[in-house]
N, C-alpha and C positions, 0 to 999 in steps of 0.2 A: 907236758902232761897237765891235766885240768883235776884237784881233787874238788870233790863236790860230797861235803857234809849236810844232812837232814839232822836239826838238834830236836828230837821230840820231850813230852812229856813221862815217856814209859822210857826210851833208849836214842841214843845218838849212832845211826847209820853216816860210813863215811867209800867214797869207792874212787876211784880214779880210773880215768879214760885218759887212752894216749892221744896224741895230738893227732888232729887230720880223721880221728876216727864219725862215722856216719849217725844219722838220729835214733839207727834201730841199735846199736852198741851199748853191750852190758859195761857195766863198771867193773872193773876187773886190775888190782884185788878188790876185796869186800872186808868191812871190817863193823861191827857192833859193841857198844859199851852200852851196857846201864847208864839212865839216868843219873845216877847218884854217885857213878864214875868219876875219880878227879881229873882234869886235865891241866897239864903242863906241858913245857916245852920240852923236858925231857922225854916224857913217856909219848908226844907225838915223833922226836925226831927217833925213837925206837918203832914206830912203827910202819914211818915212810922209809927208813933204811936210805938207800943211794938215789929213791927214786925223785930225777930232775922235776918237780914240780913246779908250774910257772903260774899257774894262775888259781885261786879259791873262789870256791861262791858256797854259799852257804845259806840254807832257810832253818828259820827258826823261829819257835814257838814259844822259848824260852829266853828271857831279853838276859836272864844272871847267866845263862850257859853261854849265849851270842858273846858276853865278852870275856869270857874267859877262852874261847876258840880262839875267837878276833886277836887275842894277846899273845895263846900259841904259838898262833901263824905266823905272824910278825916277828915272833925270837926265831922260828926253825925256819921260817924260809924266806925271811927278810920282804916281804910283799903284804900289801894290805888286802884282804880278803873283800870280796863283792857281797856283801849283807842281801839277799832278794827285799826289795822294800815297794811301797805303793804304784810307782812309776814301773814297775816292769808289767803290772796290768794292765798294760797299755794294749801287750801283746793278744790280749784275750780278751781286748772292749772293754777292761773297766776303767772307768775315771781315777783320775787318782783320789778322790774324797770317799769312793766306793772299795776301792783298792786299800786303803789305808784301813780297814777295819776288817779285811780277808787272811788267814794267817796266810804266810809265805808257802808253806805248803801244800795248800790248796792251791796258790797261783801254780805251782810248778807243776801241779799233777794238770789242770787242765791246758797248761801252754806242752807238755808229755803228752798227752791225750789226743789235743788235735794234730799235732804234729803225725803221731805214729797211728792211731786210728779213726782220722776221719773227720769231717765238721758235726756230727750227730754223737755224742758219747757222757756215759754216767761214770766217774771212776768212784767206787768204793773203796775208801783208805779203812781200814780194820788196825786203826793205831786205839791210843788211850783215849779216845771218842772211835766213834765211828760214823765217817764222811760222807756225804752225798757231795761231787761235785760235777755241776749239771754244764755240758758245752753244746749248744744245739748253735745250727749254723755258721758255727766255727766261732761263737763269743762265749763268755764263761757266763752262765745267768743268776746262779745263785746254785742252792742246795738244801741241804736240813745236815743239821751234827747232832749227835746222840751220844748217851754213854756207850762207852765201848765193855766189849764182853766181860775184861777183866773187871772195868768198875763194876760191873755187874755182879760178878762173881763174888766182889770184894766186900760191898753193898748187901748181900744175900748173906756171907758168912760173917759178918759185923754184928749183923740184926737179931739174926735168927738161934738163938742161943743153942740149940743141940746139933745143929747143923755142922758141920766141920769142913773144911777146904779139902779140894779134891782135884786131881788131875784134870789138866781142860783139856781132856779127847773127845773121839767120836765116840758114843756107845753104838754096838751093834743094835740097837733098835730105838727108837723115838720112845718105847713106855721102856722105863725105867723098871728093874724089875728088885732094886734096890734101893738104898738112899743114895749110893756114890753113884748109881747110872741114872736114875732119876734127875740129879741133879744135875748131870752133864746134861742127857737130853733138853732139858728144860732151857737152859744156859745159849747149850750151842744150837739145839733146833729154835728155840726162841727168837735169838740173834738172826739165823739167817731167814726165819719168818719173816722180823723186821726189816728186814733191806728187800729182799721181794716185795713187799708191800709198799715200802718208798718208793720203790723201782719203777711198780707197774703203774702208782698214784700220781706222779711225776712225769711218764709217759703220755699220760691219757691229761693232765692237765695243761702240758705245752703239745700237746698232740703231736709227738713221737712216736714214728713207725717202728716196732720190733723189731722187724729185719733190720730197718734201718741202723740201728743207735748199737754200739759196739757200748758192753758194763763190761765193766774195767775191773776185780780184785785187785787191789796193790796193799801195801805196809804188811806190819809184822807179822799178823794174825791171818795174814790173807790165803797160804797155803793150806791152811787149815781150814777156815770158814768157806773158799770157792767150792768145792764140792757140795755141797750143802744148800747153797745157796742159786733158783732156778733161773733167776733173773739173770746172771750173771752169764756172761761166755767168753770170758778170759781172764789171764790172771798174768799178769804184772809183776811182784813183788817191788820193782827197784824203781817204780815210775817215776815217783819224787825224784830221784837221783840223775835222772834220765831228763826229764823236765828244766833241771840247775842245767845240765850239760847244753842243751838245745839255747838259755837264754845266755850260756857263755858265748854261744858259736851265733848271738842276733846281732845284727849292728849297734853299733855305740849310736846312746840317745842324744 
């Protein structure tokens, strides 16, 4: 069995795929901690239980969280974990001096990407930024990152002295017909304005066919923001996850 953790900025997604299994395979179980979650070797050998684990890979955004995994793993399952680092962009056309300055999660969504939808594809990662990563003709070419909804939200109820935090749902209508829907509409129709707008600006500058190019929703915020959002026409959630899994199963470099 292959566990494959994403350590983000907001939460650390962790899943496992059994052995032998194909590109289009959920991670199965699924597990999520907060950010700010301790890990040790304890509280990971409670939550792998019996399950033979033979091999880690791991991207990560956060270098203090990477070693505290990296240490995990080594007490509970006696194996060194695969770090995703510059050299696996190799998969996706980038250099490694290009690669080196890419977080690993973006490699893995676009090596997921082409892999499961095609050489033309946009993934929108909706984590604690919010990602454009652009794969036309099967090589990863770049993207834009933006604050993600939460900082936004975070950003607006910081500033704004009468304002007060509010559930991030959908309002039933785009005008707010209070302050707590107002500000959701604004929040969430705003957000997903913004990634249409990257989406369609991004299309028409590498002159990307609509039909063509498969957007991606994937990360935390994604089941929430894909409806919303018109650019989009599918949704992912676990693609980072799925991406670690595909460059465990590449050949040794």
């Amino acid at each position: 069995m292959l566990l494959t953790i994403d350590i983000g900025n907001s939460r650390t997604v962790a899943g496992v795929f059994a052995a032998g299994t194909g590109p289009k395979a959920e991670p199965d179980p699924l597990w999520a901690w907060p950010a700010d979650a301790s890990v040790d070797a304890e509280k990971l050998q409670q939550t792998l239980a019996d399950r033979p684990i033979r091999r880690v890979y791991i991207a990560s955004v956060v270098p203090v969280a990477t070693r505290l995994w990296q240490a995990a793993v080594r007490d509970v399952l006696n194996t060194t974990p695969v770090v995703i680092g510059a050299e696996h962009g190799e998969l996706v056309g980038l250099t490694p001096q290009v690669a080196a300055t890419v977080g690993a999660d973006r490699i893995a969504n676009a090596v997921a990407a082409r892999t499961l939808y095609g050489r033309n594809c946009i993934v929108v990662d909706f984590g604690t930024a919010t990602n454009l990563d652009i794969v036309r003709q099967g090589q990863f070419v770049g993207g834009a990152i933006s604050p993600g909804l939460e900082i936004s939200a975070a950003a607006l109820f910081a500033t704004a002295a009468r304002l007060q935090p509010v559930q991030l749902a959908v309002p039933e209508s785009v005008v707010g017909h209070d302050t707590t829907t107002a500000i959701q509409a604004g929040l969430l129709y705003g957000e997903a304005g913004k990634v249409d707008a990257l989406v369609r600006a991004t299309m028409q500058e590498l002159n990307m066919n609509a039909l063509m190019t498969t957007v991606i929703a994937t990360g935390g915020l994604s089941p929430l923001m894909e409806p919303l959002c018109r650019q989009v026409n599918c949704l992912d959630p676990n693609l980072t996850l799925k991406g670690l899994h595909h460059l465990a199963q590449a050949p040794s470099r």
